[in-house]
N, C-alpha and C positions, 0 to 999 in steps of 0.2 A: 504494500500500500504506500503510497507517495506520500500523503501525509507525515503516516510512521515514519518515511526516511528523513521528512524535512524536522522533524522534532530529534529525531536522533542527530543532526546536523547541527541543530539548535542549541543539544545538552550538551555538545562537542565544544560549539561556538563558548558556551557560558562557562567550561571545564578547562578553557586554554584561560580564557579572562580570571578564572580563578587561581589560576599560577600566576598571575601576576606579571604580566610581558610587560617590560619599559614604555607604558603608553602614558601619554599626557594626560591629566585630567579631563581636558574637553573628548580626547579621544575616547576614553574609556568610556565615560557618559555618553556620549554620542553611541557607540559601540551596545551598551544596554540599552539605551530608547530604542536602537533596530532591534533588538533580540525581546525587548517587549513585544513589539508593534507582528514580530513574525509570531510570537507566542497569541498574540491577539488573533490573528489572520488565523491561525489553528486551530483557535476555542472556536469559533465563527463557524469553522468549516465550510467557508463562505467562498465557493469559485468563480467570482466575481472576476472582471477583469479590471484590477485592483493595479495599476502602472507603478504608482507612485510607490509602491512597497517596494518592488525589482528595483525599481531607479533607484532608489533608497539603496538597497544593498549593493547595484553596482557601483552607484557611486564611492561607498564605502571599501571594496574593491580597489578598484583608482588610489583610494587612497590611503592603502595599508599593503599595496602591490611590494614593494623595493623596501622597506623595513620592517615586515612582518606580515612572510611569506606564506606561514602558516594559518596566520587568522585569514589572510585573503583568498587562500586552496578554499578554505571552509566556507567562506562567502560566496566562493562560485559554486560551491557544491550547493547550498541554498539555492541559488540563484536557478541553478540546472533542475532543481527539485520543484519550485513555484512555478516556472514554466510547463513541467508535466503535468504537475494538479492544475493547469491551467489557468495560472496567475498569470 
């Protein structure tokens, strides 16, 4: 189920941030309000086509690409998982 995969992506996303990567404070917080907001789109189970979440996450992508390779692997894996549930 796509769902499952994007929540298991998500407990990923929240399990690196809990090790504590050298991210700035706006980054971190910025980083939770996405992982809210994908937690929200979940609860909802709403397959709306919802844009503004992806661009959310790609954007956050872009910019976690070149210092923190790993939370951004993870945000495409999000990103590839929204697009199948058909976000």
């Amino acid at each position: 189920m796509p769902a499952g995969d994007l929540q298991k992506q998500l407990d990923s996303l929240r399990e690196q941030l809990d090790k504590n990567p050298p991210l700035s404070l706006d980054e971190r917080d910025d980083l939770n309000k996405l992982a809210e907001q994908i937690d929200a789109q979940i609860k909802v189970e709403n397959a709306t086509q919802d844009t503004s979440l992806v661009d959310n996450v790609n954007l956050a992508v872009e910019r976690f690409e070149v210092e923190h390779p790993t939370l951004a692997g993870t945000l495409r894996n999000i990103v590839q998982t929204l697009g199948n549930i058909g976000i």
